[in-house]
BANU-172745 format. One record per residue (C-alpha): z negated, y negated, x negated; chain; residue in three letters; residue number from 1. Coordinates in steps of 0.1 Angstrom, whole numbers, padded with zeros to 4 digits. Each point is the difference from the previous one (the first is absolute). Layout:
<atoms>
<<Z Y X> "A" "ALA" NUM>
...
</atoms>
This chain:
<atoms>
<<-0068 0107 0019> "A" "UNK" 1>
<<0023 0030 -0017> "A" "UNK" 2>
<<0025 -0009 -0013> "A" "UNK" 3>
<<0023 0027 0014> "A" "UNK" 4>
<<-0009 -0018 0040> "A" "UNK" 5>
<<0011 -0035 -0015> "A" "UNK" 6>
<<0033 0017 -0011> "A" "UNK" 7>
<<0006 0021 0031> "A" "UNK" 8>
<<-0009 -0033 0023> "A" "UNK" 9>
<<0027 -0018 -0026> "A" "UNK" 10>
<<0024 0027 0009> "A" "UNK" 11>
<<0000 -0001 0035> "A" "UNK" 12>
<<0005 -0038 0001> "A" "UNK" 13>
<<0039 -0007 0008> "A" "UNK" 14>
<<0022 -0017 -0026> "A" "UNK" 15>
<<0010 -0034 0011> "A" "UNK" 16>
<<0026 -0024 -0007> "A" "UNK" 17>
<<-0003 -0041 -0001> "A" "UNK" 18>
<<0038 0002 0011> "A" "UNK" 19>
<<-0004 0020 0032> "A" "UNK" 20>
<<-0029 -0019 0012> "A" "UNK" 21>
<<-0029 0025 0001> "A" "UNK" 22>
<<0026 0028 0012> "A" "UNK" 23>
<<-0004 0030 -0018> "A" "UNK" 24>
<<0027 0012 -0027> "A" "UNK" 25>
<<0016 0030 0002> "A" "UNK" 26>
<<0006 0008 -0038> "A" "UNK" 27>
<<0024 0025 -0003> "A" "UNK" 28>
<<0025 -0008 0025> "A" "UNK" 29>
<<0020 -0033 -0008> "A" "UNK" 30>
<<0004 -0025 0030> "A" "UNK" 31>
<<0034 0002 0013> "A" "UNK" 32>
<<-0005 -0038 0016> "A" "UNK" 33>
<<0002 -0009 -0038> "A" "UNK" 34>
<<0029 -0002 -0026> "A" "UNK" 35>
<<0000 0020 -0034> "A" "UNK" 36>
<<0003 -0039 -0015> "A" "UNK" 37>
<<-0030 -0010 0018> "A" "UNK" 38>
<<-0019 0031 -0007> "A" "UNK" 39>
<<0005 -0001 -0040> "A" "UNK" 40>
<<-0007 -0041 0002> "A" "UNK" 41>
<<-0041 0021 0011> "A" "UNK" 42>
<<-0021 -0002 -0029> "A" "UNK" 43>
<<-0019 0033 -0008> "A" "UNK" 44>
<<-0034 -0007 -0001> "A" "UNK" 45>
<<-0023 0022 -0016> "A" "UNK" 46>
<<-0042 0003 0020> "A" "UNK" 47>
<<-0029 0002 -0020> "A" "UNK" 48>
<<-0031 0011 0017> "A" "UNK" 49>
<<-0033 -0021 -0002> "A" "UNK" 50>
<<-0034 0005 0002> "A" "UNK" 51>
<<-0014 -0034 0016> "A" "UNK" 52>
<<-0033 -0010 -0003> "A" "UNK" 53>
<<-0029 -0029 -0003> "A" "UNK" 54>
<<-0030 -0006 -0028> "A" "UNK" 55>
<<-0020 -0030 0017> "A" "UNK" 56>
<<0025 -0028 0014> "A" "UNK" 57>
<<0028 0013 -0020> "A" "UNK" 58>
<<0032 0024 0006> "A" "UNK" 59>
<<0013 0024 -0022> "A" "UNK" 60>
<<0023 0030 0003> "A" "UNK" 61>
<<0007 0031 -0022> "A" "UNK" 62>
<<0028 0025 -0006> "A" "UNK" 63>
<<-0008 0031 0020> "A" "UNK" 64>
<<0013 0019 -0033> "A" "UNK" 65>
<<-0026 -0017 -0014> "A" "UNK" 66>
<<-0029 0013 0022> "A" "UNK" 67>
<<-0012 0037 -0005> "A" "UNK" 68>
<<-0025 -0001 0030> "A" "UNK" 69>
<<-0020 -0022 0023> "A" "UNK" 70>
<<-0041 0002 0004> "A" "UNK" 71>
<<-0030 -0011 0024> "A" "UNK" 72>
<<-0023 -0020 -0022> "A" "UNK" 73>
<<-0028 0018 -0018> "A" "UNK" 74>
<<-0028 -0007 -0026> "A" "UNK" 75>
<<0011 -0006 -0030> "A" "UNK" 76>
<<-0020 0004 -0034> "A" "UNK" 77>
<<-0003 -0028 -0023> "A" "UNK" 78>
<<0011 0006 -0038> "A" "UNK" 79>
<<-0020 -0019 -0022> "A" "UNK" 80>
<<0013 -0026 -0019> "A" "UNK" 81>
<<0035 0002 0009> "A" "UNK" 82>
<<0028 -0024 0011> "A" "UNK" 83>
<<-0014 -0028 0027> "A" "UNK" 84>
<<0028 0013 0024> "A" "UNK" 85>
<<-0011 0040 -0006> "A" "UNK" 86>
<<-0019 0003 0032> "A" "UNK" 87>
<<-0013 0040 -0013> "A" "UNK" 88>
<<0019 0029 0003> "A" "UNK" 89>
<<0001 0025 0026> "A" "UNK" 90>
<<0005 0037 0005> "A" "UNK" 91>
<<0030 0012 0013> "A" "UNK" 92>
<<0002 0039 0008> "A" "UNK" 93>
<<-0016 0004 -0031> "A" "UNK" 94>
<<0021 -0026 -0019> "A" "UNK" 95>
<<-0015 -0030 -0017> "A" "UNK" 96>
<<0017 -0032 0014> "A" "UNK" 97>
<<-0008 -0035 -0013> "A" "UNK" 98>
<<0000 -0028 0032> "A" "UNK" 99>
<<0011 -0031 -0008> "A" "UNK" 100>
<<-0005 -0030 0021> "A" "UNK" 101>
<<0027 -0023 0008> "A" "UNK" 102>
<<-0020 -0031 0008> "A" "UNK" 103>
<<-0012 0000 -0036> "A" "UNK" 104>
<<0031 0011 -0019> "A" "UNK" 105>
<<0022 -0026 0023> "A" "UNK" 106>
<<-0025 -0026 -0006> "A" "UNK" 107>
<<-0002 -0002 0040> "A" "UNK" 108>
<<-0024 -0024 0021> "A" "UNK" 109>
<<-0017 0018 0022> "A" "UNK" 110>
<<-0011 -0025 0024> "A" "UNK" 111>
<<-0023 0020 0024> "A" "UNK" 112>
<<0034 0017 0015> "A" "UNK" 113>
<<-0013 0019 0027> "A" "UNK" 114>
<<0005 0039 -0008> "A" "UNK" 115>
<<0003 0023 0033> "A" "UNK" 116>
<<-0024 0028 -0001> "A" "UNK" 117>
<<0015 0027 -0004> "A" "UNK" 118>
<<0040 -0018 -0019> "A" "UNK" 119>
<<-0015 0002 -0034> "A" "UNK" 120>
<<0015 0028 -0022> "A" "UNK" 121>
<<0011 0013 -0032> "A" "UNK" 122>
<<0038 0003 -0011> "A" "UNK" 123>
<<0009 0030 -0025> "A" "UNK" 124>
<<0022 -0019 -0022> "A" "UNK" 125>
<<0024 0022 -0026> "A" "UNK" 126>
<<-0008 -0024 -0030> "A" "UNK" 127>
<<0014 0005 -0035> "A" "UNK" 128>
<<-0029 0019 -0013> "A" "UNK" 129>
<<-0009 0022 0030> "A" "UNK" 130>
<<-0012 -0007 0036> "A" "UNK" 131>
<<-0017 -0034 0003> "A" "UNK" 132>
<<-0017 -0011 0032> "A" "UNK" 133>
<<-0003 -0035 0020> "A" "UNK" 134>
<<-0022 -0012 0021> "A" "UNK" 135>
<<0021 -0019 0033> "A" "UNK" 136>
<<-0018 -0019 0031> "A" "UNK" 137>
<<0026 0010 0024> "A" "UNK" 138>
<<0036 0022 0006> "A" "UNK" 139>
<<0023 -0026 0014> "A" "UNK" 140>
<<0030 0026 0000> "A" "UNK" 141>
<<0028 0019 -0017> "A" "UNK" 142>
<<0035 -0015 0003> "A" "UNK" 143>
<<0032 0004 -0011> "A" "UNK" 144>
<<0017 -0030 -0018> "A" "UNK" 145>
<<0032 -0006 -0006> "A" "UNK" 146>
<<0004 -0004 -0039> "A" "UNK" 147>
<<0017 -0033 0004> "A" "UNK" 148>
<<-0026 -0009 0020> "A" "UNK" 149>
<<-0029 -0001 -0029> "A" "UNK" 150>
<<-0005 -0035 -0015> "A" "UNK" 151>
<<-0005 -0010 -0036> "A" "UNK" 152>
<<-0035 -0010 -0005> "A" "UNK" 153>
<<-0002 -0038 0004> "A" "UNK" 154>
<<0002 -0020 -0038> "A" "UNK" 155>
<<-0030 -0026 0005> "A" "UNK" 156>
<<-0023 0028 -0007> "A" "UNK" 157>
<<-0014 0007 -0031> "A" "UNK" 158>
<<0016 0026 -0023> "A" "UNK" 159>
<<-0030 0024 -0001> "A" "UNK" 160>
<<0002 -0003 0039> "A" "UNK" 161>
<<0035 0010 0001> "A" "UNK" 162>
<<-0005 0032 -0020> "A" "UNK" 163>
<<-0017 0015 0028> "A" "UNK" 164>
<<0025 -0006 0025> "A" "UNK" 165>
<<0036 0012 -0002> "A" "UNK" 166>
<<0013 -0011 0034> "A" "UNK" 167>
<<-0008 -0020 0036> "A" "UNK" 168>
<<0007 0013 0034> "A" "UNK" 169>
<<-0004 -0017 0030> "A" "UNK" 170>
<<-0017 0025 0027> "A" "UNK" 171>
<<-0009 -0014 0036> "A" "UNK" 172>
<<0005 -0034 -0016> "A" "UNK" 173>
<<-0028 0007 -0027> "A" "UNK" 174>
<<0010 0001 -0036> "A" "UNK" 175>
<<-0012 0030 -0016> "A" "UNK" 176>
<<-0004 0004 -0039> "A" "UNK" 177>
<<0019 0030 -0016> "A" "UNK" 178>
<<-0021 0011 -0026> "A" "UNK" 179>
<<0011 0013 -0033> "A" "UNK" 180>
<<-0021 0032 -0007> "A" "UNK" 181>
<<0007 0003 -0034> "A" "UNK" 182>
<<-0014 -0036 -0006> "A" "UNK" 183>
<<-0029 -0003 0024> "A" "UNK" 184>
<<-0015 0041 -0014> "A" "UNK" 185>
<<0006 -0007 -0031> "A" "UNK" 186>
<<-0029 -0005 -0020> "A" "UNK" 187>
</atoms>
């Protein structure tokens, strides 16, 4: 999926408000039904756009600034004797782009998840030293959050755990793991 569709599909999507009940918002006129008291008592609340996705039984979600482009799955050529969670490297429009996969750098079970023919691809990721890809089972959907909306990741889990994740959001009722890209791609 380009990137460019998810955006213009984001786009069209009206904003809505929790106040107004699913109503949509007119932003830049001010309701006249409210007072200038009530209307500064409104926290401003800032959206963040994610990337929602699933590796095996798990959910995680990425920044769209984060992503540089979305791919169908393709082969992928092995590099010898490199990192367990280096699946190979691929070739991008001519550019040489390592894949990395998530099951084996998250240290995630995959318990025979059924993948949909067809759901699997590869997410461009803009990593710290140049474009990194990731293998994914399935697009769940991009979102926008509310910032106060993203969680801090939960304390019971163990401290090289937590430096992959930088926040929880709740999506559909399913928590979803917002990864830290600098952590998880660097290596």
């Amino acid at each position: 999926m380009d990137l460019a569709k998810i955006r213009k599909k984001l786009h069209k999507k009206k904003t809505f408000d929790k106040e107004t009940k699913g109503r949509p918002v007119q932003e830049d006129s001010p309701s006249t039904d409210t007072t200038v008291a009530e209307q500064a008592d409104k926290r401003e609340t800032t959206l963040v756009e994610m990337f929602c996705f699933r590796v095996a039984a798990e959910y995680y979600a990425l920044q769209m600034g984060d992503i540089q482009e979305i791919i169908k799955y393709r082969d992928i050529t092995s590099v010898p004797r490199s990192a367990n969670f280096i699946k190979g490297i691929i070739s991008l429009r001519g550019k040489i782009v390592p894949i990395v996969d998530l099951k084996e750098r998250l240290r995630v079970k995959d318990n025979n998840t059924e993948v949909l023919q067809g759901k699997k691809r590869i997410v461009i990721v803009k990593g710290p030293k140049g474009p990194i890809g990731i293998t994914i089972d399935e697009i769940v959907e991009v979102s926008s959050f509310n910032t106060e909306d993203l969680k801090p990741p939960p304390s019971n889990i163990s401290e090289e755990d937590a430096r992959f994740i930088t926040a929880i959001v709740i999506f559909k009722e399913v928590p979803f793991s917002v990864l830290n890209v600098e952590e998880v791609f660097s290596f």
